[in-house]
N, C-alpha and C positions, 0 to 999 in steps of 0.2 A: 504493500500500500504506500509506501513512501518513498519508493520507488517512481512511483505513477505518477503521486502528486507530484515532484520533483519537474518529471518531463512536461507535465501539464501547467506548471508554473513558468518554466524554460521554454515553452509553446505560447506561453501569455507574452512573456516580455520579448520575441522574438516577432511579435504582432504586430508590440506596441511600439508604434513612431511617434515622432513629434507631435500631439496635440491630433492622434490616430481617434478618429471616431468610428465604433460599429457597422456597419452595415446590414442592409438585409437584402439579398440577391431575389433580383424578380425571375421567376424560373417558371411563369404563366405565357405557353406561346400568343396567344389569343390578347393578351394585355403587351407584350413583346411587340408582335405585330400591331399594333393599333399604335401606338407610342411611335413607332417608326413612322406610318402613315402620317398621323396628325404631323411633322416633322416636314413634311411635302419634301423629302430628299429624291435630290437629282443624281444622272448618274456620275457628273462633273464634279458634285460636291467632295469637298472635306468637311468630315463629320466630327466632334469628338465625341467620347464616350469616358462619364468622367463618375469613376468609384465604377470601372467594368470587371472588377468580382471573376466569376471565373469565364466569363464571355456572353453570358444569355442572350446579353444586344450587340454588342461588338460582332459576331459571328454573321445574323442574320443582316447587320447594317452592313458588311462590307460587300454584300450579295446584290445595294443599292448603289453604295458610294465607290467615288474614284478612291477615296483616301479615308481613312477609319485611325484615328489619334486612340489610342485605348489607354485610361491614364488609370495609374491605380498602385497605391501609395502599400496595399500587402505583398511583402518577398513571397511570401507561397504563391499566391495565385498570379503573381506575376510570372513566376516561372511556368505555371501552369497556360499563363497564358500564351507566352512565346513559345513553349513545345505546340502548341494548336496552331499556330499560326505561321509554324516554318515555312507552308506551301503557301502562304498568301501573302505575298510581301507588300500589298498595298496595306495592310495593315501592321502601326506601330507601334508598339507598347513600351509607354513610357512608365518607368518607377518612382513617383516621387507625390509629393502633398499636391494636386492642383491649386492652393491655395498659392503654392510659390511656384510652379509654374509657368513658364515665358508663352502669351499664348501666340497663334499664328500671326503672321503679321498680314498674309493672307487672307480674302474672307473665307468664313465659315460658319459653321451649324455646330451645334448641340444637339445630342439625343440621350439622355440620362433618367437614369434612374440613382439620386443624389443622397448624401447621406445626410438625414433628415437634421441634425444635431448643428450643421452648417451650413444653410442653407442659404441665410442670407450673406455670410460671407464668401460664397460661389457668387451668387446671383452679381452682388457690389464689385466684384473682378471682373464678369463676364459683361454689365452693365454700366459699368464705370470707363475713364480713359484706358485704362488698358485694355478692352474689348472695343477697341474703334475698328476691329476687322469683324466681330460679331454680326451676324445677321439675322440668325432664327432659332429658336431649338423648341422641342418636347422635352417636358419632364415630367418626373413623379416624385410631389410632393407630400409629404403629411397632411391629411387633407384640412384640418385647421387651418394652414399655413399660404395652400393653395386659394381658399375662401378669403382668407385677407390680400393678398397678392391681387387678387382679380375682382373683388368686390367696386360695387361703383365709387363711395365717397373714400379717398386715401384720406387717411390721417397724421400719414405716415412723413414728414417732410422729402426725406429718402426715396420713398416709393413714387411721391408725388413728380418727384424729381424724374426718376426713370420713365414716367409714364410720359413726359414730355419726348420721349426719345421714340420710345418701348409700345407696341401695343399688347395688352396681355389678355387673355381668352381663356376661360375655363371648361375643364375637357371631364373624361367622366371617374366616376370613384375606382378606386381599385383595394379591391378587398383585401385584409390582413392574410389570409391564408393564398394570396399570389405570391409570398413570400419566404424565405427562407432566410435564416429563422424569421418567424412572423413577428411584425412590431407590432407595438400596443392599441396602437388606431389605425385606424384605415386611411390608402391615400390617395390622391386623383391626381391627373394630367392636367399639365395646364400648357400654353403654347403661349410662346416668346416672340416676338418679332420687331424688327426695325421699322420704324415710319419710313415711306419715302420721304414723307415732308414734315421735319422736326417741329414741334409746337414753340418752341424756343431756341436761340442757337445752341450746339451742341457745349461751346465754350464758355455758353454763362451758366453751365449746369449744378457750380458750386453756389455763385450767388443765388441762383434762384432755389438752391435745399434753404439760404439763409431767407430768403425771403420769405416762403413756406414756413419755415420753422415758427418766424417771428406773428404770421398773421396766425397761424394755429394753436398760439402757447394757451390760449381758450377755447376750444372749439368751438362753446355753444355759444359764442360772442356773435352779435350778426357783423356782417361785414365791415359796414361801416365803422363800425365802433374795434372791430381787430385791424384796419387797417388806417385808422385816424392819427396815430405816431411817425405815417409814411410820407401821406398825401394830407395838402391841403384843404380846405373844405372843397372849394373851386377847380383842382384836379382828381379831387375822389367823384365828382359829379360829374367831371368830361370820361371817368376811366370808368367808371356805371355805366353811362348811355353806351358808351362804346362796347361794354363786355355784356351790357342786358341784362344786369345785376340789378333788384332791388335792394333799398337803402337798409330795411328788413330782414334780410335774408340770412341764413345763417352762413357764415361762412364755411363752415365743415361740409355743405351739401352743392359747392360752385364745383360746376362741370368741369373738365379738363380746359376746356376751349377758353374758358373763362377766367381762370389761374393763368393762362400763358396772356391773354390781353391784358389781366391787369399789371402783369410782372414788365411786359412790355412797355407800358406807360410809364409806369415808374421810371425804366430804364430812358426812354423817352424826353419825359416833361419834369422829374423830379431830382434835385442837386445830390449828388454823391453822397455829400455827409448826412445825407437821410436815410441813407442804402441800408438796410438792415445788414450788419455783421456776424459773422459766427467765431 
């Protein structure tokens, strides 16, 4: 017995990398396949496949793609993985955190099934400056996670931020026992994708999280009254008519269209030293 435990402890820290989070490998063809689909993968594309476990989507995505990135931070299954993939050299399998990662400089896709614990530090690399070659992907996320990501009103300054870029669409549930080992809740697809035409420029992405930040530090504030430390009485009345905002309103419930006109304005008609900072 002490034996065992020994190896079984020397198999834990042999797992354990940098800030290594669990996994649960999806090994449902039918959720496999749909997750790919939703993806719209070309046969030009480079794909990545990020936390690819022992290949479930890695394998059937390189049957789509020109190029399949397969990243995946366990020594076992990455050995596992490159023995599977000797004969298909369009696919690469990288070892290491994707959190540290260089990603293509190239466009490209995502298709993942991601490890739920990190989520939005994937999402903020893949969404942030250093995914400016980024263009589309499927995922599976914990389905909580998936509901807030793709829900109408963000609250999220962050999230709000990406949605200026990002369009996000939510896809269907995927049961606990598609899993291996199974996690504790259930999780659904959701689909990623690049605007053709940004709601804001892509370069004021940091200002406008502070902007965000600062009109939302109350949600249930109505507008007027979260954004009267910005704009003058006289410019909050031209940035209303223009974004179709009543004075009323709350501001936790203004459409995307209407966050990027008023940020606009500001940037516009309003002196720097009013900018909201972070």
């Amino acid at each position: 017995m002490r034996r065992q435990n020994k190896k079984h402890r020397k198999i834990k820290k042999h797992r354990s990398g940098p800030n290594f989070t669990a996994q649960h490998l999806l090994h449902h063809p039918g959720t496999i396949r749909q997750l790919i689909d939703s993806a719209q993968v070309q046969s030009g594309d480079t794909v990545v496949d990020i936390g690819a476990g022992k290949g479930g989507i890695t394998f059937p995505l390189s049957l789509k793609a020109r190029k399949v990135i397969a990243v995946e931070i366990d020594a076992d299954f990455v050995q596992m993985l490159k023995a599977k993939a000797q004969d298909s050299p369009h696919i690469k399998v990288l070892h290491c955190d994707f959190r540290a990662m260089k990603l293509p400089a190239n466009p490209f896709c995502v298709v993942a099934n991601i490890p739920f614990s990190i989520t939005t530090a994937i999402l903020e690399k893949l969404l942030g400056p250093e995914g400016k070659a980024f263009q589309r992907g499927a995922f599976i996320l914990e389905q909580g996670a998936a509901k807030r990501f793709t829900q109408p009103a963000a609250l999220d300054p962050r999230l709000l931020a990406w949605r200026m870029h990002f369009e996000f669409e939510m896809g269907t549930a995927v049961p606990k026992h598609h899993f291996s080992p199974p996690p504790r809740v259930d999780a659904a697809m959701i689909r990623i994708s690049r605007r053709s035409q940004p709601l804001v420029p892509f370069r004021e992405s940091k200002r406008f999280a502070a902007f965000a930040a600062y009109a939302l530090r109350q949600p249930q504030l109505t507008a007027a009254d979260a954004l009267r430390g910005i704009f003058t009485p006289a410019q909050l009345k031209t940035a209303f008519r223009t974004a179709g905002i009543e004075r009323m309103q709350i501001i936790a419930v203004l459409s995307l269209e209407q966050w990027a006109v008023l940020f606009l304005t500001m940037l516009q008609h309003v002196p720097h030293y009013r900018w909201p900072r972070r």
